[in-house]
C-alpha positions in Angstrom: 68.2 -21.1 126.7 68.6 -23.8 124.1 65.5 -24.2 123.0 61.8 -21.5 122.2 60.4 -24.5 124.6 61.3 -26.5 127.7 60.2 -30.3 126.2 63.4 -31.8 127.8 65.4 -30.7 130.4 68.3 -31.3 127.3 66.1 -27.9 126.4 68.4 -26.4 128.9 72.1 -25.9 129.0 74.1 -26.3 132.1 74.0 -22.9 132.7 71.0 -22.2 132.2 70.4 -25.0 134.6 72.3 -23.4 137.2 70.8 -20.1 136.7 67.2 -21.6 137.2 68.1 -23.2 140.4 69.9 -20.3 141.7 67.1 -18.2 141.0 64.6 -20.4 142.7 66.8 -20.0 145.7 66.8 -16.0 146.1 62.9 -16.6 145.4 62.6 -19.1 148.2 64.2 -16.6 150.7 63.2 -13.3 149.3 59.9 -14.0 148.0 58.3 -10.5 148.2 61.0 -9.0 145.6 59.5 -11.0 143.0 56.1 -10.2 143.1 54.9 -8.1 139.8 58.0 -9.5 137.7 55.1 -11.3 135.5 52.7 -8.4 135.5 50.1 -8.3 132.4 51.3 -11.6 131.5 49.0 -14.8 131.4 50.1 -18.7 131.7 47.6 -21.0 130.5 47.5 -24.4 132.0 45.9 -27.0 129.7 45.4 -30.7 131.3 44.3 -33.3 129.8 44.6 -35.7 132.9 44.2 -34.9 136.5 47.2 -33.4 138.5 47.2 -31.8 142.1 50.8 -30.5 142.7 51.8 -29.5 139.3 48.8 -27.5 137.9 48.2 -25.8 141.1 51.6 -25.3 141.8 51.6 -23.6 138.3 49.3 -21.9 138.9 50.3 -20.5 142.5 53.7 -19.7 141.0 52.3 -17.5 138.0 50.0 -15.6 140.7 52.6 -15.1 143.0 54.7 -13.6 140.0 51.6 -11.1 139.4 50.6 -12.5 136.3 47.4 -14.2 135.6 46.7 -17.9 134.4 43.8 -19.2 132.5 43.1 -22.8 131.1 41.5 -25.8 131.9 41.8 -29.3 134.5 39.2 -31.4 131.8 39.7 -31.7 128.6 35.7 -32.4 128.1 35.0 -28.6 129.5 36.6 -27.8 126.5 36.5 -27.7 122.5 38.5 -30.9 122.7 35.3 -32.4 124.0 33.8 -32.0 120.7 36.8 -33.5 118.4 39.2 -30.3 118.1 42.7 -31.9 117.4 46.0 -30.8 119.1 47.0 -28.0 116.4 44.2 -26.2 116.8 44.2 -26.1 120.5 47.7 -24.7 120.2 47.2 -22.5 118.0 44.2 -20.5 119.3 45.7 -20.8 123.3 48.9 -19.6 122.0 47.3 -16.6 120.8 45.7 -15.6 124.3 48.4 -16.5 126.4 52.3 -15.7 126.9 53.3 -19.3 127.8 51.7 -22.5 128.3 52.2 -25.5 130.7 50.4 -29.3 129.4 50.2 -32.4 130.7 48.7 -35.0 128.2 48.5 -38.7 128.5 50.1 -38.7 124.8 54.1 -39.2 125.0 55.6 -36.6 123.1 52.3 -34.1 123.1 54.5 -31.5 124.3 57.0 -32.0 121.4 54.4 -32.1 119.4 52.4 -29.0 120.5 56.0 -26.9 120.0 55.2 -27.3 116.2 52.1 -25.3 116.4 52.7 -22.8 119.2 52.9 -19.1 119.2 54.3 -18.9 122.4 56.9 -21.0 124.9 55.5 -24.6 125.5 56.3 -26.3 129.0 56.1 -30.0 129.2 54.2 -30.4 132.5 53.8 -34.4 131.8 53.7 -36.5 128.4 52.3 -40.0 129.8 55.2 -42.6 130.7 57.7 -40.2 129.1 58.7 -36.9 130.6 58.6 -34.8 133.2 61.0 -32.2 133.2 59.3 -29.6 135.9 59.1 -32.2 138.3 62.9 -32.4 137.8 64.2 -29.1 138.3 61.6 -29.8 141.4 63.4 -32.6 142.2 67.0 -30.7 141.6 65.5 -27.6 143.6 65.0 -29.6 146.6 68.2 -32.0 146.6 70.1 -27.8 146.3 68.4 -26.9 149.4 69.1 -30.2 151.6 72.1 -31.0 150.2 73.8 -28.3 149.1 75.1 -29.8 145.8 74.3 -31.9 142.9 77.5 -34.0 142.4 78.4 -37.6 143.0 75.3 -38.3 144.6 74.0 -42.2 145.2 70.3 -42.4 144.1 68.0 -45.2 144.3 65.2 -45.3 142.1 62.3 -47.5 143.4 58.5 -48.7 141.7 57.6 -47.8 138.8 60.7 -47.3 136.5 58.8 -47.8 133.5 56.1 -45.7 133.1 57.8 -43.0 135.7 58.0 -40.3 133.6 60.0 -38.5 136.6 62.2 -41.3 136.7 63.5 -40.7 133.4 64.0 -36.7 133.8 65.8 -37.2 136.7 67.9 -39.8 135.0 68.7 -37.6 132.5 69.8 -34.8 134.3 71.5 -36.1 137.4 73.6 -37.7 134.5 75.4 -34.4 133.8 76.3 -34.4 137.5 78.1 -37.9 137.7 75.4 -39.5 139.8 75.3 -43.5 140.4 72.3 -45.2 140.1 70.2 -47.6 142.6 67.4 -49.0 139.9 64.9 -50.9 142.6 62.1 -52.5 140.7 60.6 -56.0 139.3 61.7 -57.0 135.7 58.1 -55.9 134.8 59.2 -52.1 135.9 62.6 -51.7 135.0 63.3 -48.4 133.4 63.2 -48.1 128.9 66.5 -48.9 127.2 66.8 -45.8 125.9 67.3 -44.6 129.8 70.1 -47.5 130.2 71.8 -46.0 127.0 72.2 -42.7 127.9 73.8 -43.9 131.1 76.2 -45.5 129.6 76.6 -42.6 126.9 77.4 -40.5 130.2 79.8 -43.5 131.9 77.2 -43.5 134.9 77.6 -46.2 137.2 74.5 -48.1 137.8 72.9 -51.4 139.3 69.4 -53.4 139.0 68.0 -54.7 142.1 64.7 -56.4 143.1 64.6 -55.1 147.3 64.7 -52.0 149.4 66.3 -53.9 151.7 69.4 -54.5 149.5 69.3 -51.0 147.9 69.1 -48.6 151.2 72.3 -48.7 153.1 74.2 -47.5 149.7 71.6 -44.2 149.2 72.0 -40.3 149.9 69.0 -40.0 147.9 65.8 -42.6 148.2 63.3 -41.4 145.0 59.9 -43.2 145.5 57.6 -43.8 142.7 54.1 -45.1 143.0 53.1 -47.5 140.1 50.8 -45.9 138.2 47.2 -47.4 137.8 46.4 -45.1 134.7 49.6 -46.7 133.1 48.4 -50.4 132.6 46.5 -51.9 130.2 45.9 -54.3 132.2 43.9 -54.0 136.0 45.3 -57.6 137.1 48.5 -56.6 136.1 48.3 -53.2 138.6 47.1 -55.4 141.2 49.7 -57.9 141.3 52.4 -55.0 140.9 51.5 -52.4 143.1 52.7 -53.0 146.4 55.5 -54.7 146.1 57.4 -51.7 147.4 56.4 -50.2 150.5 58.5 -47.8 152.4 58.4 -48.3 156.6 60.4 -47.9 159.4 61.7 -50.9 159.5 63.4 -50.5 156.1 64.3 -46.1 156.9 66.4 -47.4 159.9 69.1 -49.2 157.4 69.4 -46.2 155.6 72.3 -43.3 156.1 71.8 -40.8 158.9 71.7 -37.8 156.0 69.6 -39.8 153.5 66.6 -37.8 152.1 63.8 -39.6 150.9 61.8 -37.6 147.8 58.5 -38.7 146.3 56.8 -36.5 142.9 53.3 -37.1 144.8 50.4 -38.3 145.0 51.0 -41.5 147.2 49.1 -44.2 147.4 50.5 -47.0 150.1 54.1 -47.2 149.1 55.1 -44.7 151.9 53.5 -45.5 155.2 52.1 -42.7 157.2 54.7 -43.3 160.1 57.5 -42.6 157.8 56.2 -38.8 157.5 57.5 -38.1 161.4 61.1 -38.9 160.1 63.1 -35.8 159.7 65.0 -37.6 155.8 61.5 -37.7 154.2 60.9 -34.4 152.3 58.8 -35.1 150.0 55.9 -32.6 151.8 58.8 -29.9 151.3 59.7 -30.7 148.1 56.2 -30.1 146.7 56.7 -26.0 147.9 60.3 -26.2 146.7 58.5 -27.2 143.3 56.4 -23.8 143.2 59.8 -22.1 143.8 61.3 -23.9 140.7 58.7 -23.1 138.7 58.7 -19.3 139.4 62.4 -18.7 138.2 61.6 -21.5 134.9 58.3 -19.0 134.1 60.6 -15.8 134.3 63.6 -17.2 132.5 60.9 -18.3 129.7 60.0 -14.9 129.3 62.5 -13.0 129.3 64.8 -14.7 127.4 64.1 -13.8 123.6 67.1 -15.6 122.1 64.6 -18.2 121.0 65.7 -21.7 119.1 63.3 -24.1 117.5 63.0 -27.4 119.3 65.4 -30.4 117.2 63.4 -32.3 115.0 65.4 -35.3 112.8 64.7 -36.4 109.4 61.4 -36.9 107.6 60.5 -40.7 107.1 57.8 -42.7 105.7 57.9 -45.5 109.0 55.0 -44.9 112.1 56.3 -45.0 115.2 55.7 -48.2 117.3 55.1 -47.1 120.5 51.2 -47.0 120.8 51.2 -44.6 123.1 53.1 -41.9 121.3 50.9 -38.7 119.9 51.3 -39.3 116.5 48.8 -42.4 116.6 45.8 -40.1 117.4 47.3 -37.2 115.7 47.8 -38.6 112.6 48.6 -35.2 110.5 51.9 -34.6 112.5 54.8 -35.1 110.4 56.5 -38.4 111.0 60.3 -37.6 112.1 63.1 -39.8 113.1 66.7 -39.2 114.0 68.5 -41.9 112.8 71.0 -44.5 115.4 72.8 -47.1 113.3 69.7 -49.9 112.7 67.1 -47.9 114.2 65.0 -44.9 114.0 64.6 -42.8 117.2 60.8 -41.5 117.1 61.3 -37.6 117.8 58.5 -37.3 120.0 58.4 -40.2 122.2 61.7 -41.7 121.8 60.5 -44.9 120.9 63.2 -47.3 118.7 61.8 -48.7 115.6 63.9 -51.2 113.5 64.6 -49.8 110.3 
């Protein structure tokens, strides 16, 4: 692997990629012959905000590994109830455990947590920023159905802003040449620093504003739901968050082969009724998720040809981007990697104007 840490799914190389997904494969059909490869090893799941499918499915896939898993689901059940800061969380779990998965509300906490951490760090979730399980999730399941990665047609639909799986998926499904439906208001459209890396990568993509325009075009429908937690602002989540809502009437202009994927939970932007057609996986993709999970654990510990995770240069600027971990974290070191005019935060990826 590239990196000690998976922050990124840029952590991974192609073929380390490949071998993840393969791997999750022969543990999807031969599931028995990988029980006890994690024996007397213990994953520890620290979330700061709730989650369902990704703890438990953490969780499930340690277990089923033979290893053990210890943690917590509320950060007030814990010493960071009483003020303990993020370096000192690290630094004591990393001590007790052999890996660790966190989720934090903070973009760039798991970036952040690398710094301090004795052991490999999994990014299971950094607010509106990444989400790079949920991607080799979302890569597991499209190798299943579809049998390969390349030159797929992808819409993107809801919340392309704050959709931290948006922007992992983005990411990866660059490497394989994908084009890109973005479906969303002007209000939701995905961070500029998404557009710029696909057209680093010479990805063809298009903005528009309906499902109705977008579906015909799609092997691949990716529903988002808009994310409550996300706004500042309760009027603004009201007036935003069903403007999207997949139904029948909108799955019979799709392809015959489309599959429709969704990271989970729901809320109303997939009716029920869409569940009884045979494209929408999502309910599958969650297991395939536990799959992915399993080979990503075992490749973290037994690779040992460990690199640190890429940090730029030192600067005296803050970052921006009031959600990034270095507001409330204040100690961290303030780094940058430099782009012509701007400063690229290196947790968050937040430009800053020089």
């Amino acid at each position: 692997m590239l990196s000690r840490h998976l922050i990124d799914l840029d952590d991974l190389s192609i073929h380390d990629l490949h071998s993840i997904l393969k791997l999750a494969h022969e543990i999807k059909e031969r599931p028995g012959d990988y029980f006890g490869v994690c024996q007397n090893k213990i994953l520890a799941t620290l979330f700061y905000e709730p989650s369902t499918r990704t703890q438990m499915s953490f969780q499930t896939a340690m277990l089923r590994l033979g290893g053990q898993t210890i943690g917590f689901d509320n950060p007030m059940n814990s010493s960071v109830a009483k003020g303990e800061n993020l370096k000192d969380t690290i630094k004591i779990v990393s001590g007790y455990a052999d890996v660790i998965a966190v989720r934090n509300p903070q973009e760039g906490f798991a970036k952040a947590a690398s710094l301090y951490s004795n052991c490999p760090i999994i990014n299971a979730g950094d607010g509106g920023h990444l989400h790079p399980t949920q991607t080799l999730t979302d890569l597991t399941t499209l190798m299943e159905v579809k049998g390969d990665l390349n030159g797929l047609t992808i819409g993107l639909c809801g919340d392309l802003k704050f959709g931290r799986t948006v922007h992992s998926l983005i990411k990866t499904m660059c490497h394989f040449g994908a084009k890109f439906i973005l479906i969303s208001t002007k209000e939701l459209t995905v961070p500029q620093y998404i557009k710029d890396i696909m057209d680093a990568a010479g990805c063809a993509y298009m903005e528009v504003t309906t499902l109705e325009e977008a579906m015909p075009m799609l092997d691949v429908l990716y529903m988002t739901r808009v994310q409550q937690e996300r706004f500042s602002s309760l009027e603004e989540y009201e007036r935003l968050k069903n403007v999207y809502v997949l139904d029948k009437r909108k799955m019979a202009l799709g392809k015959k082969d489309l599959s429709v994927l969704h990271p989970l939970p729901r809320v109303d932007e997939i009716v029920p009724d869409v569940d009884e057609d045979s494209r929408a996986i999502y309910f599958d993709q969650a297991i395939y998720g536990m799959y992915a999970r399993m080979s990503l654990i075992i490749h973290m510990l037994n690779d040992k040809n460990y690199y640190p995770v890429h940090f730029g240069k030192h600067y005296q600027a803050k970052c921006c981007n009031p959600r990034c971990v270095t507001q409330k974290e204040t100690y961290l070191p303030s780094t940058f990697t430099d782009c012509g005019d701007m400063l690229i935060c290196d947790y968050c990826d937040e430009r800053t104007l020089i």
